[in-house]
C-alpha positions as CSV (number, residue, x, y, z in Angstrom):
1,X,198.5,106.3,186.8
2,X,198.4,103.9,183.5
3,X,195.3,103.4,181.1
4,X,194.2,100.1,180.6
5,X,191.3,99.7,177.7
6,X,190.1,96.2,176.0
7,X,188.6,95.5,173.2
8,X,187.4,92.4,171.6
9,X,188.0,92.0,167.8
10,X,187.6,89.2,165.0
11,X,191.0,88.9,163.7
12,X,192.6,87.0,160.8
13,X,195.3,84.2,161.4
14,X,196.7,81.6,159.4
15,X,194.3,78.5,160.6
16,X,190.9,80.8,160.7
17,X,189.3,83.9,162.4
18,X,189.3,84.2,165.6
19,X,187.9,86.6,168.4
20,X,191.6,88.4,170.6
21,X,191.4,90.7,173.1
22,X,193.3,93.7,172.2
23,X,194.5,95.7,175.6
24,X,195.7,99.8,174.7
25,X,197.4,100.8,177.6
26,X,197.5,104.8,177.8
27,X,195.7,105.1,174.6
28,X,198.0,102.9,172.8
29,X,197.9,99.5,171.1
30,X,200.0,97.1,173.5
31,X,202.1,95.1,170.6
32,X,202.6,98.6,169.1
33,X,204.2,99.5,173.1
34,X,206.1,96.5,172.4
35,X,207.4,96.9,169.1
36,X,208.3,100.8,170.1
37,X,210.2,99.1,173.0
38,X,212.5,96.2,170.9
39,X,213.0,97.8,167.9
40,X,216.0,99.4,169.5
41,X,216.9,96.1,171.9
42,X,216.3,94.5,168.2
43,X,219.3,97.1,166.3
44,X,221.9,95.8,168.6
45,X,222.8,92.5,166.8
46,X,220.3,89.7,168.1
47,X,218.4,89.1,164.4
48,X,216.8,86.2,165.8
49,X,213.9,88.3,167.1
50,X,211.7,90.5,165.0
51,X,210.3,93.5,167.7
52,X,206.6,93.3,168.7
53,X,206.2,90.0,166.5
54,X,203.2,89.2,168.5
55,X,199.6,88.4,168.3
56,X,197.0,89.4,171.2
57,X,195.5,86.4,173.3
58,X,192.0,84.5,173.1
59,X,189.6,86.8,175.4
60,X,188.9,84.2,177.9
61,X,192.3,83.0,178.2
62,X,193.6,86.6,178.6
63,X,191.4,87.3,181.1
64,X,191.6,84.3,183.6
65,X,195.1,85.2,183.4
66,X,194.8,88.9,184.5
67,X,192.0,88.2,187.0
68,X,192.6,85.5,188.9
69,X,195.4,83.0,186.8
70,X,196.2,79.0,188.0
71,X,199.2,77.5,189.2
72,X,199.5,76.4,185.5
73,X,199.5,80.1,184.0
74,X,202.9,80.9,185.6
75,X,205.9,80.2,183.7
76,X,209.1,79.0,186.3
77,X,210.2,82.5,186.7
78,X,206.5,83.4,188.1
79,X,205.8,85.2,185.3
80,X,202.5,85.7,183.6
81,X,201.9,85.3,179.4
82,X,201.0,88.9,178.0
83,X,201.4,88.6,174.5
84,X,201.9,85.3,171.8
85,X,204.6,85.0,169.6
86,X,202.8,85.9,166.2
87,X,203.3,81.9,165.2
88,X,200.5,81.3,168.3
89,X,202.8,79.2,170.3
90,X,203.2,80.7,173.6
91,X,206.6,79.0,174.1
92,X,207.8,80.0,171.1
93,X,208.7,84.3,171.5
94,X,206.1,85.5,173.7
95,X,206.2,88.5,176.0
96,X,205.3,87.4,179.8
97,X,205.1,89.9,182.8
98,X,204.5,89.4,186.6
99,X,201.2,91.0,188.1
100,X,201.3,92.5,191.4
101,X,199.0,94.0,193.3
102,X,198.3,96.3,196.2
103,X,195.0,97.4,197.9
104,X,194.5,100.2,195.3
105,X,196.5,99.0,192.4
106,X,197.4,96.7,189.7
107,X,201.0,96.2,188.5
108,X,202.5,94.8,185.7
109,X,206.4,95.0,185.7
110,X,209.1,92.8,185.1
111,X,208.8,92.3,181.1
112,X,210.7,89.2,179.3
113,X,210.5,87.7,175.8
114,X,211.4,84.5,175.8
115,X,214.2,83.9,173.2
116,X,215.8,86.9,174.0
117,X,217.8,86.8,177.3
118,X,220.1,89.8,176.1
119,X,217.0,91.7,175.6
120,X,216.4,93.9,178.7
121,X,213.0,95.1,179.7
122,X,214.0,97.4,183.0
123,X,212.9,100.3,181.3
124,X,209.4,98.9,179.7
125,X,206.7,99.7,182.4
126,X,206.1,99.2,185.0
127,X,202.4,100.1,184.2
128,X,200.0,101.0,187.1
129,X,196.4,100.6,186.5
130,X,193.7,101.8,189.0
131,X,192.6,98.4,190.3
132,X,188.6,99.2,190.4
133,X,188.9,100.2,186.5
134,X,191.4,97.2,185.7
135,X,188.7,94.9,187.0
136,X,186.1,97.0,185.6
137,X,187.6,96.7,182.1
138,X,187.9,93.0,182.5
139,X,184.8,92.2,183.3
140,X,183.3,94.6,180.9
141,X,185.2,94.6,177.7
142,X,184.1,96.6,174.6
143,X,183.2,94.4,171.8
144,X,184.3,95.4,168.1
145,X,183.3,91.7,165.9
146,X,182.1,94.1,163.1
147,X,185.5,95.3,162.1
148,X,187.8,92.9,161.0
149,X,191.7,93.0,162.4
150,X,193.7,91.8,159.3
151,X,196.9,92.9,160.9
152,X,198.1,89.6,161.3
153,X,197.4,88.7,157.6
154,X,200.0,91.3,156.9
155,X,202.8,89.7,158.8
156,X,202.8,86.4,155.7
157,X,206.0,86.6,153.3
158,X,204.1,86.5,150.0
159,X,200.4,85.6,148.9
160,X,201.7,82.1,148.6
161,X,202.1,81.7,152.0
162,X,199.1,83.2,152.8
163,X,197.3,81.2,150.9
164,X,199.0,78.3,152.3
165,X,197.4,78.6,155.5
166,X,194.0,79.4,154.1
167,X,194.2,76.1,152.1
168,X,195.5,74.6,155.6
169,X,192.4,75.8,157.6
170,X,189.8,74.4,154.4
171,X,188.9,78.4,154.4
172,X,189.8,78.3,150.7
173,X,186.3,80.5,150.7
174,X,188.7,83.5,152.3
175,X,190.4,83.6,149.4
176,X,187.5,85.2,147.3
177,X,187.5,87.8,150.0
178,X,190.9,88.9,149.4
């Protein structure tokens, strides 16, 4: 049986800071499952997609969509979003999954980034969580707004660029911080 944890941290992004839900499935930070996963799907040829180029989801949009998600959350594949392209567009590169459940479990299986049809995600999961904790976790996630994730900050080109989206937000007061 799978390990599902979640944490809530303040993180950096190009338009302000922002409180994500971080999930670490088995101990391990999901985007860093991810990126493990593609970089090799990545090595065959299709440049078009950097692996684990993603950003974690806005707590309470995360969670309606592993609890109980709307007609709206599913994509036409009947596939749930897991993980945003790092630009913050969901149909841009994001990872979605399908959830499924039984009476003592939750799945989550059936893995696909969107611009990369040739990528294949048979092998990635299926993870299966113990469906009292899953819930458990949802409901009761462990906050962390004291330490700052400025993993996303790393992901600019150059200081210009950064700086660019600093200006963009009017957070031109981040820039002292730096």
């Amino acid at each position: 049986m799978d390990t599902i944890e979640f944490y809530i941290k303040r993180t950096v992004v190009p338009w302000g800071r922002i409180d994500m839900a971080t999930m670490f499935v088995n101990g391990v930070d999901f985007i860093e499952l991810a990126r493990e996963y593609e970089t090799p799907l990545a090595k065959k040829g299709d440049d078009t997609c950097s692996p684990g180029d993603y950003m974690n989801v806005m707590p309470y949009a995360l969670f309606r969509i592993l609890a109980s998600p709307e007609p709206k959350d599913y994509d036409e594949n009947g596939r749930l979003l897991i993980l945003l392209c790092s630009c913050g567009i969901d149909e841009c590169n994001s990872l979605f999954m399908k959830i499924r459940e039984t009476e003592q479990t939750v799945i989550w299986e059936d893995f696909k980034k969107i611009r990369s049809e040739d990528w294949d995600y048979s092998n990635f999961g299926p993870f299966e969580f113990d469906k009292t904790h899953y819930f458990h976790q949802i409901e009761n996630p462990t906050y962390d707004l004291n330490t700052q994730d400025d993993s996303f900050v790393g992901r600019f080109r150059d200081d210009e660029e950064k700086y660019y989206w600093y200006r963009q937000a009017g957070r031109e007061d981040w820039l002292e911080d730096d």
